[in-house]
C-alpha positions as CSV (number, residue, x, y, z in Angstrom):
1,X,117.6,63.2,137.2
2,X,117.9,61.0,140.0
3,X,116.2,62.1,143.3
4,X,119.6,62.7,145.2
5,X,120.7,64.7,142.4
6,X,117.5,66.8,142.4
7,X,118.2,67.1,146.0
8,X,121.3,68.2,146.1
9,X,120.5,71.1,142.9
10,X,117.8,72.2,145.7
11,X,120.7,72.8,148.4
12,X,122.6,75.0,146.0
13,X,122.2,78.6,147.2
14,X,120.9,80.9,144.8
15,X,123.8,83.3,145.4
16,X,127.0,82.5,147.5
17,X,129.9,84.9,148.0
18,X,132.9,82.9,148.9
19,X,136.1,85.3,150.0
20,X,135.1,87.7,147.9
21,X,137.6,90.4,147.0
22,X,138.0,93.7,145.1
23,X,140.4,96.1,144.6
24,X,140.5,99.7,142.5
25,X,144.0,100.8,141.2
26,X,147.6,100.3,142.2
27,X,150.3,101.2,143.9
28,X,149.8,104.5,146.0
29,X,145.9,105.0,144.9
30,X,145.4,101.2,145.5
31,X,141.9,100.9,147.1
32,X,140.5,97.4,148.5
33,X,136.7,98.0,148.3
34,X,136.3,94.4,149.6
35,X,138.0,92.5,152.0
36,X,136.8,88.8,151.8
37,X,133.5,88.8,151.7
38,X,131.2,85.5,152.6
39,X,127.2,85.0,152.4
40,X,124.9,83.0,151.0
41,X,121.5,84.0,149.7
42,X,118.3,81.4,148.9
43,X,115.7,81.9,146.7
44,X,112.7,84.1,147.9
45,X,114.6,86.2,150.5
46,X,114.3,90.0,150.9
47,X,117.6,91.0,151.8
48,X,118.4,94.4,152.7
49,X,122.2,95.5,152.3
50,X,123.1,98.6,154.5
51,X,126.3,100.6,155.8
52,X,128.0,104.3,155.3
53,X,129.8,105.8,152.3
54,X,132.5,103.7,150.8
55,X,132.0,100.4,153.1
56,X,131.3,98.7,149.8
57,X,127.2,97.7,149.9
58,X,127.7,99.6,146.2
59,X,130.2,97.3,145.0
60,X,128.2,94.3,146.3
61,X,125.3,95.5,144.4
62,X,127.8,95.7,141.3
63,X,129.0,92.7,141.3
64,X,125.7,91.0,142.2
65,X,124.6,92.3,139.2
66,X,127.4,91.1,137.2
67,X,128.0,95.3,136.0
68,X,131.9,94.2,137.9
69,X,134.0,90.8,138.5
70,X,135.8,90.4,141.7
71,X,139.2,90.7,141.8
72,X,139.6,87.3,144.0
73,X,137.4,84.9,145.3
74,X,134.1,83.9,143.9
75,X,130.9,84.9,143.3
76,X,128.6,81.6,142.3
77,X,125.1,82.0,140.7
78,X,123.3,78.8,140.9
79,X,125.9,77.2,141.4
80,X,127.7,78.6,138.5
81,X,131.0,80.6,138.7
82,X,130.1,84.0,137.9
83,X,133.7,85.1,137.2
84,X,134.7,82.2,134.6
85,X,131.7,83.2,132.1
86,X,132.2,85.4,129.3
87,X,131.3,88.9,128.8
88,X,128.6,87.9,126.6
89,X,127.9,84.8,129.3
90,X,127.1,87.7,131.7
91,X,125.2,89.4,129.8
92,X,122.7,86.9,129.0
93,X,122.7,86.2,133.0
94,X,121.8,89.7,133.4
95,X,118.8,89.9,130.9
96,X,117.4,86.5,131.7
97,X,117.8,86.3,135.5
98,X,118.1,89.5,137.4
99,X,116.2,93.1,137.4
100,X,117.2,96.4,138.2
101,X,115.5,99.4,139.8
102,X,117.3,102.5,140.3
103,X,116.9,105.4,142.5
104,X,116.9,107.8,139.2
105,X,113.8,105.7,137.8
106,X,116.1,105.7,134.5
107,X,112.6,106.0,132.3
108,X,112.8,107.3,128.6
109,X,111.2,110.7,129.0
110,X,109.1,111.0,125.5
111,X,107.7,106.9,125.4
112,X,105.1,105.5,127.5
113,X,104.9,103.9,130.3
114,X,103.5,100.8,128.0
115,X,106.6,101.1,125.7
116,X,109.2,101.5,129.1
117,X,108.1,98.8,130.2
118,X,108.3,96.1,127.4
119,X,112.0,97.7,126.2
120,X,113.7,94.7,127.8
121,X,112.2,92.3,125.8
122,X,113.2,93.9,122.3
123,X,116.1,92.6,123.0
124,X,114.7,89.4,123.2
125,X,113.0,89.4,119.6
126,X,109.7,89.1,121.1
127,X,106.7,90.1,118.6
128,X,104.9,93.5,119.4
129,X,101.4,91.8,120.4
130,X,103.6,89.7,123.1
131,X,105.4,92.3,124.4
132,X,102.3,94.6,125.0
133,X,100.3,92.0,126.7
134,X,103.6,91.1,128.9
135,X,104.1,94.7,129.8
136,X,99.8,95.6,130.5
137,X,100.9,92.2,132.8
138,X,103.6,93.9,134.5
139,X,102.0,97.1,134.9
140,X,98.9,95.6,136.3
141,X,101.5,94.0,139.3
142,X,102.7,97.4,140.4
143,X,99.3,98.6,140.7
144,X,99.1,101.1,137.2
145,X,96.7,99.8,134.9
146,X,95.1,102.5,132.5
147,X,98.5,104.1,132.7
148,X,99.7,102.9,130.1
149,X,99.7,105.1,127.7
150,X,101.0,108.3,130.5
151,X,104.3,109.6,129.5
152,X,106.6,109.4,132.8
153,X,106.5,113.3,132.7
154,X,102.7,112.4,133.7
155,X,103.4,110.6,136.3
156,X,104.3,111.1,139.9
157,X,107.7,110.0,141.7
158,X,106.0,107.3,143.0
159,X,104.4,106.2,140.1
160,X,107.4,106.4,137.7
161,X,109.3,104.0,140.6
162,X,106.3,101.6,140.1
163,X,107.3,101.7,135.9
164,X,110.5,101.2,136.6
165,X,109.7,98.0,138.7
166,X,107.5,96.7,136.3
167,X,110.2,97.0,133.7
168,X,112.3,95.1,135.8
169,X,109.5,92.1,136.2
170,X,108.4,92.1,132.5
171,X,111.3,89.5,131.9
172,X,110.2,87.4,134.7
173,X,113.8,87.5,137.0
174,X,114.7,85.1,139.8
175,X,116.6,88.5,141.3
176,X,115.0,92.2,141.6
177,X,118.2,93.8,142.7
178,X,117.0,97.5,144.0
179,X,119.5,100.6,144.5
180,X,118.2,103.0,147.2
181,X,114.5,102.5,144.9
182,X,113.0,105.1,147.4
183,X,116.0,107.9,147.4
184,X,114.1,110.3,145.2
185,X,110.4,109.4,147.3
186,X,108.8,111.4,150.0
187,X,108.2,109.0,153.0
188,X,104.6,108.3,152.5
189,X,105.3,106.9,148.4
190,X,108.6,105.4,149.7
191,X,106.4,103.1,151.4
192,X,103.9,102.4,149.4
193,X,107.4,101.2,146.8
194,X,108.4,99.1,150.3
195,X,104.6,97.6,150.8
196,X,105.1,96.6,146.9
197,X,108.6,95.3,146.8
198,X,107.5,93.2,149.8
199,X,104.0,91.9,148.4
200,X,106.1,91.0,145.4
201,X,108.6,88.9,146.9
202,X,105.6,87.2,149.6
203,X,102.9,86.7,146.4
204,X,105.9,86.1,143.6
205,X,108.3,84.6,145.5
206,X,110.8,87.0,144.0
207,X,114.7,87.1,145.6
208,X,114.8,90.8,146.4
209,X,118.4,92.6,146.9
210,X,118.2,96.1,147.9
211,X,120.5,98.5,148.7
212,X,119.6,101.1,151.2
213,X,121.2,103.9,153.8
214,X,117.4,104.1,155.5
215,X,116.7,101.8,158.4
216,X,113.1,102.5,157.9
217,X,113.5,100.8,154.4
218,X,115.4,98.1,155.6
219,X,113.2,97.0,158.1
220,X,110.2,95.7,155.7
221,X,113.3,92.8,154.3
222,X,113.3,89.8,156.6
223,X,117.1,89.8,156.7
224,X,119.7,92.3,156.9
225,X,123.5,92.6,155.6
226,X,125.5,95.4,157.6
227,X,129.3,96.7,155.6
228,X,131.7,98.4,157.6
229,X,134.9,99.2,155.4
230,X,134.3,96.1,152.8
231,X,133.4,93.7,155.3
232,X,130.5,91.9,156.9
233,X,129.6,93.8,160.1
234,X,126.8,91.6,161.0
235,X,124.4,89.4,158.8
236,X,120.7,88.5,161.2
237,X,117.1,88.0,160.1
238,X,114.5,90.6,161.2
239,X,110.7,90.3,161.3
240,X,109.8,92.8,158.9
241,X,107.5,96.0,158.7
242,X,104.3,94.4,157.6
């Protein structure tokens, strides 16, 4: 690869939403969740994406997460056209590039935390002996090893949050994309998730996109995306809660 080609690869945003679109139903029950969306995302950031019921930060998250296409516009990965790939295409974008932590932890009650964790990459093929020393990794990140072998019923709120992030880095993402990950916390172990989330995109250089209705949990991302009925409100960096 020549070096102005390499350069020019570099300047490709990780994520770019270009008039992004979306609309639920027709006719009478016709519902435009977004209205032309645009912003760009690089690698490493810690994004925080706010705004009331229904101004469509969920179907951001959706569509970031390739669960939903837009309905116009585009929504480029890489540089790659999200909407043109396959079903199976997105699928395979999904397990190799992005991670998901939900507010429900989402944890299979009667496995361990060991065997939670290393789920994803079943579906990879990988040999047992590599996916338990990929997942003691993992667990070891988010600050629980000797747990391994605890059942999430064994575990705390904060602690099961902390599996559920290490399942999402076992596969080594570019993207940890987090829905309200501190909804079902108390305030002190939602920030210990926050301090985490934030110590893993500063020491991993992990692209975090989270999803959040608390300002107090927005505030430790260095940049902030505000929706007001499908659109961009405002878009601005922040120094964040250290």
């Amino acid at each position: 690869m020549s070096s102005d080609n390499a350069a020019s690869v570099a300047d490709v945003p990780l994520i770019e939403f270009r008039d992004v679109e979306k609309t639920y139903g027709k006719g009478t029950s016709e519902f435009k969740a977004l209205k032309g969306v645009n912003f760009q995302i690089n690698e490493g950031e810690f994004v925080a994406i706010m705004g009331p019921s229904g101004s469509g930060k969920s179907t951001v998250m959706n569509a970031l997460g390739c669960l939903d296409t837009p309905t116009a516009g585009s929504y480029l990965f890489q540089g790659i056209r999200v909407e043109s790939l396959s079903r199976d295409q997105r699928a395979l974008l999904r397990r190799n590039y992005l991670g998901f932590v939900f507010q429900g932890f989402n944890l299979l009650a009667r496995t361990s935390a060991l065997e939670n964790v290393e789920l994803p990459l079943l579906y990879r093929g990988m040999n047992r002996h590599e996916r338990h020393a990929a997942a003691r990794k993992s667990l070891a990140l988010v600050g629980l090893e000797g747990w391994e072998n605890h059942a999430p019923g064994e575990l705390s709120g904060g602690q099961q949050q902390r599996v559920a992030i290490a399942r999402a880095l076992v596969t080594s993402p570019k993207v940890l994309l987090a829905d309200e990950p501190t909804g079902n916390l108390d305030t002190a172990r939602s920030k210990e998730i926050m301090e985490l989330l934030s110590q893993l995109n500063s020491d991993l250089g992990i692209t975090v996109l989270m999803v959040t209705h608390e300002a107090e949990m927005a505030a430790y991302a260095n940049r902030l995306i505000h929706f007001v009925d499908g659109k961009v409100e405002q878009d601005f960096y922040q120094e964040p809660t250290s």
